[in-house]
N, C-alpha and C positions, 0 to 999 in steps of 0.2 A: 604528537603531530598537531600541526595549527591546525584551528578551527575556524569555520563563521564567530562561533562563541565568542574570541578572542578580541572580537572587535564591536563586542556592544560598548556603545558610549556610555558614559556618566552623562545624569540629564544635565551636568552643569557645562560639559566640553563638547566640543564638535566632532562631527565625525572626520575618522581618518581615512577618505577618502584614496590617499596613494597610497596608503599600507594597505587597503583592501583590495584595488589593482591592482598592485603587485604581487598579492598572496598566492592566488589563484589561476591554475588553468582555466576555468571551466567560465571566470571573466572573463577573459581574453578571448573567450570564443563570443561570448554575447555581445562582446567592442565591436565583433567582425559580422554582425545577424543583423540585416537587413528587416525592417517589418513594413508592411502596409500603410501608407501614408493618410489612409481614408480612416484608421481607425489610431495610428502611431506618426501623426505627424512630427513629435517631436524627435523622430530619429531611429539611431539602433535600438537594441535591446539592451544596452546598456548602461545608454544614455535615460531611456525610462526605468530602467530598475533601478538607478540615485534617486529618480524623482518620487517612486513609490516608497523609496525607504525615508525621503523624506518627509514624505503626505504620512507617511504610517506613523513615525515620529512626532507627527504635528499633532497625530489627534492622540496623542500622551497616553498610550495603551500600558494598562496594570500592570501585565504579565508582559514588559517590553523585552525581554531578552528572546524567550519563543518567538514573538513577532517580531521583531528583528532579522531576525535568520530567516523567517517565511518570508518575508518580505523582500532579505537582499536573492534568495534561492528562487520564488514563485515562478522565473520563465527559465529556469536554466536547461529546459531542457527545449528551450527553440532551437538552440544551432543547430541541435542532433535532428529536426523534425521540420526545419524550413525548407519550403520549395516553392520557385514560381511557377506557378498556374495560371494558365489563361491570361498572362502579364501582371497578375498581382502575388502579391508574396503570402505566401500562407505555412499556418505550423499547426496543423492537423496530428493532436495526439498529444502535443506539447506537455499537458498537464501531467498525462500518466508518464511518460517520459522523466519530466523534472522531481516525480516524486520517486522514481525508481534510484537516480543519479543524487537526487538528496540523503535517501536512505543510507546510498555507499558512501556519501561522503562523513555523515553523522558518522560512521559505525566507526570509519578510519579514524575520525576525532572523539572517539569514546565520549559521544552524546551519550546522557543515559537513554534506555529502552521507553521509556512512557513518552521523555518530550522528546525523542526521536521521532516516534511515529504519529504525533500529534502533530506536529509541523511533516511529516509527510502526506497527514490527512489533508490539510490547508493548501497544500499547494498541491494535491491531487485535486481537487474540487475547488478551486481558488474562482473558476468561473461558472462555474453554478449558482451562484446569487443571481447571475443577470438571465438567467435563462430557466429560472425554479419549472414557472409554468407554462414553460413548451413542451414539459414531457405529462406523459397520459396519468401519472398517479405522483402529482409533487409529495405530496404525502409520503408514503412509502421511501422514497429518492430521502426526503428529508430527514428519516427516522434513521436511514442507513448510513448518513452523512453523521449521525449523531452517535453513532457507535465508532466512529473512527477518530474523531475530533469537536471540539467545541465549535459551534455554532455563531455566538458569538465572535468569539476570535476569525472565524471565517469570513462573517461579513465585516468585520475591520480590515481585514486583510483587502477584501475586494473593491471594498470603499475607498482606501487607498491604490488600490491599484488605478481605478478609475481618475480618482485626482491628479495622480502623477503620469495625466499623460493626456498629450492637445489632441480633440475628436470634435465629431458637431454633434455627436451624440451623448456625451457626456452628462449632461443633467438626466438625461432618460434612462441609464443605467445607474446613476444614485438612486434614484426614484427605485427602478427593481431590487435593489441592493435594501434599501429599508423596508421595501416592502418582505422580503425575503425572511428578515431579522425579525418583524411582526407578527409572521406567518410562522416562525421559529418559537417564537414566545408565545404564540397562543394555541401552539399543541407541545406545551414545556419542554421543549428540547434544547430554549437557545443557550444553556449555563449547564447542558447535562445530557448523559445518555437517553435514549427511549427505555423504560422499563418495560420490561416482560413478566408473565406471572411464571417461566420458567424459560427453561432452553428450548423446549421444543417449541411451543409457541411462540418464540421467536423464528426458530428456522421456519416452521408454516408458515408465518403471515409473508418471509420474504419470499417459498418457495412457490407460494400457492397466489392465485386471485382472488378467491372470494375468500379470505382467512380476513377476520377483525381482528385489530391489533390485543385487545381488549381481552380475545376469549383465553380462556383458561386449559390450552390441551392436556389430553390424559395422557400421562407418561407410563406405559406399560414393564412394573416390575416384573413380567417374564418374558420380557421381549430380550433381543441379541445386540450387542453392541459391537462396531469394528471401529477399530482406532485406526485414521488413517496419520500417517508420519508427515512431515513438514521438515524440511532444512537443508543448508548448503551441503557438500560433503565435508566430513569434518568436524560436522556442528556436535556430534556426538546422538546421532537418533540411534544407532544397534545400544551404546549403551544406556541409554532410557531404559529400551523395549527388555534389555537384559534387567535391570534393578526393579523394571516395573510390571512388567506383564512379562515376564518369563514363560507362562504360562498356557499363554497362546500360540498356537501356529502363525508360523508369518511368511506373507506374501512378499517377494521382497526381488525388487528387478534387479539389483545386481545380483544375486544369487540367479537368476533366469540368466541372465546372460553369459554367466562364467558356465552354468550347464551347455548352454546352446553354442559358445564362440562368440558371441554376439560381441562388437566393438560399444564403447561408449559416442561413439559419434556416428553418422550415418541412420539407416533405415531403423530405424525403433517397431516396427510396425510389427515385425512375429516376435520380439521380445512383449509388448504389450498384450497381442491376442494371447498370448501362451497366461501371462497375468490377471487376464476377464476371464476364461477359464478356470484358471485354479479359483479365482473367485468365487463363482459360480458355482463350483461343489459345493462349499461352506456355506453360502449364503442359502441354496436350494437345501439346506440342511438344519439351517437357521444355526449356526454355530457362532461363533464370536472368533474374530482371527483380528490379527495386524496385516496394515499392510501399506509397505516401508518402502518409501521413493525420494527426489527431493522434491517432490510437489508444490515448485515454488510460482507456477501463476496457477490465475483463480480457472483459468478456461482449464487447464490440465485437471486441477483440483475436481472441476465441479463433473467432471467428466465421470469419473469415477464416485463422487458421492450419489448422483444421480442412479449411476448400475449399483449400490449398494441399496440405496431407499428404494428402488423398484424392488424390494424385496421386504421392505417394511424395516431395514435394519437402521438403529441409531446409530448415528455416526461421532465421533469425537476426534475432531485434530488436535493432534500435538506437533506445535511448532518449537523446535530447540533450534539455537541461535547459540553461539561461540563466539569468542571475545577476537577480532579479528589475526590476531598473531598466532592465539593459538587453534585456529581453525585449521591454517597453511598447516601448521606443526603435525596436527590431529590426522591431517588429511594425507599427510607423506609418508605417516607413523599408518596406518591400514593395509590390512594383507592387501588388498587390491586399489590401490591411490587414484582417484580421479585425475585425470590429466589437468594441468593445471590451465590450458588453455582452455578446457571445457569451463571448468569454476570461472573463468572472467564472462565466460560466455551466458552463465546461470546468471553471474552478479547482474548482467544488462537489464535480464526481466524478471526481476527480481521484488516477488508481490509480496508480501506477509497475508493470512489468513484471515480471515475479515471475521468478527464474531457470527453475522448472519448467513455465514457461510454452513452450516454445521449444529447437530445437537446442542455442543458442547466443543469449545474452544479453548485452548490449555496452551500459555505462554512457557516454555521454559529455559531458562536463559544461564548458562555456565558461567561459573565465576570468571573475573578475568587470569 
């Protein structure tokens, strides 16, 4: 399948601007997205995403093929997220949107897994340089941003974004955009992740307030650990959980729901209570269990880590992912097959597992 990939230039040729409109749907919708003229005088979103790809271009970025792609993808998800308010046009959300719709589109074009999700971190946070220190702990925001993607490459991305487009504000968000990259460099993040002196202190200092990034938590060798599961259906998590932890009892909502009648679409709510229960024995017992859903955004996720750590249990996600073809295949081939309009329905919000989500966070990824 064609990719973004397909059309990075050679730095000695021009871009092919009608082979890139023409490729794509998800163009043709940013031709048609209207933006705010007080901050996008120069037009659609379309029209400003040539201009960033050209700004990004100019300032002759190392790694230009990932930036590339960030750069032509960073607003693709305004069409899906534009709406006028109060007479001005607004796209509230946009970011987490275009990195959801980048994701799907990377997977279909067999982006590898590392620069797939590094260019979904960039253009997840692509405007967080201009706004670092509006929130109450940039610190924190900053370390998190560094566990998903480079720093660095972010604030190229944003800098460019800023260039390639007419505002009267312009100079004042270069200005936060450097400042941002400074502030990145002078708590070592801007070319690298934050280091932890383990997993757990990592998940405290994100879970907690007063945790210093610094201290060293005890990791308790006779504490209990639950593996919670991550993935589309398909992706292959029952056979993980069989080659891998066989061993554990597992919580696991489609088995709740083929007990109960329960539909895969509609009220989820006594398939869930029935799942914080069974929980809730194990954990009131401190045992070590699985427990197997597709847990693919962070609010679902954290819901659950949370009634796990109220109980002092380590937590460890495992995310598997499947090579897109053979996921449909995997997922037809199961005694009980997800209906395939749900799966487009998962792919919309569609989050990956964030490493400060969790003890311990475990990529794994099936061959293609």
């Amino acid at each position: 399948m064609i990719g973004p990939f397909d059309f990075v230039p050679a730095r000695d040729k021009p871009l092919d601007w009608q082979g890139i409109d023409a490729a794509f749907d998800w163009i043709r919708a940013m031709r048609d997205c209207p933006q705010d003229p007080d901050y996008h005088a120069e037009g659609n979103v379309w029209i400003h995403t040539r201009m960033v790809v050209e700004a990004l271009l100019a300032l002759n970025p190392m790694d230009r093929v990932e930036m590339f792609v960030a750069a032509l993808m960073h607003d693709v998800g305004k069409p899906a997220t534009t709406k006028l308010e109060d007479g001005r046009w607004r796209s509230r959300g946009h970011s987490a949107k275009g990195a959801i719709m980048t994701r799907r589109i990377l997977w279909q074009a067999d982006t590898s897994f590392e620069d797939r999700e590094r260019i979904c971190g960039m253009i997840r946070f692509h405007q967080i340089p201009y706004y670092t220190f509006d929130r109450p702990d940039p610190r924190k925001f900053v370390y998190r941003i560094s566990l998903a993607t480079r720093c660095d490459q972010l604030a190229m991305l944003a800098e460019a974004d800023i260039r390639g487009r007419i505002c009267a504000t312009q100079q004042d968000s270069l200005v936060n955009v450097a400042i941002f990259a400074e502030y990145c460099r002078e708590h070592n993040v801007l070319d690298g992740p934050r280091r932890f002196a383990n997993g757990t202190s990592r998940f405290e200092y994100f879970a907690r307030e007063d945790r210093d990034p610094d201290y060293a938590a005890y990791e308790d060798p006779n504490g209990f650990e639950v593996i919670l599961m991550a993935g589309l259906p398909g992706s292959g998590k029952d056979t993980w959980l069989k080659r891998n932890a066989g061993h554990l009892p597992v919580i696991s909502l489609d088995d709740i729901r083929l007990e109960t009648g329960a539909k895969f679409t509609g009220d989820q709510g006594p398939v869930i209570a029935e799942a914080k229960e069974r929980a809730r024995e194990y954990l009131r017992r401190r045992e070590p269990f699985a427990f197997n859903a597709t847990n693919l955004t962070h609010e679902f996720r954290s819901r659950w880590i949370q009634l796990f750590t109220d109980y002092q249990a380590c937590v460890r996600i495992v995310y598997v992912e499947a090579h897109h073809d053979r996921l449909w295949t995997q997922n037809r081939d199961r005694d009980r097959p997800v209906p395939e309009q749900a799966v487009e329905r998962m792919l919309d919000r569609w989050e990956l597992p964030e490493l400060y989500e969790a003890h311990r966070v475990d990529y794994v990824l099936s061959p293609k």
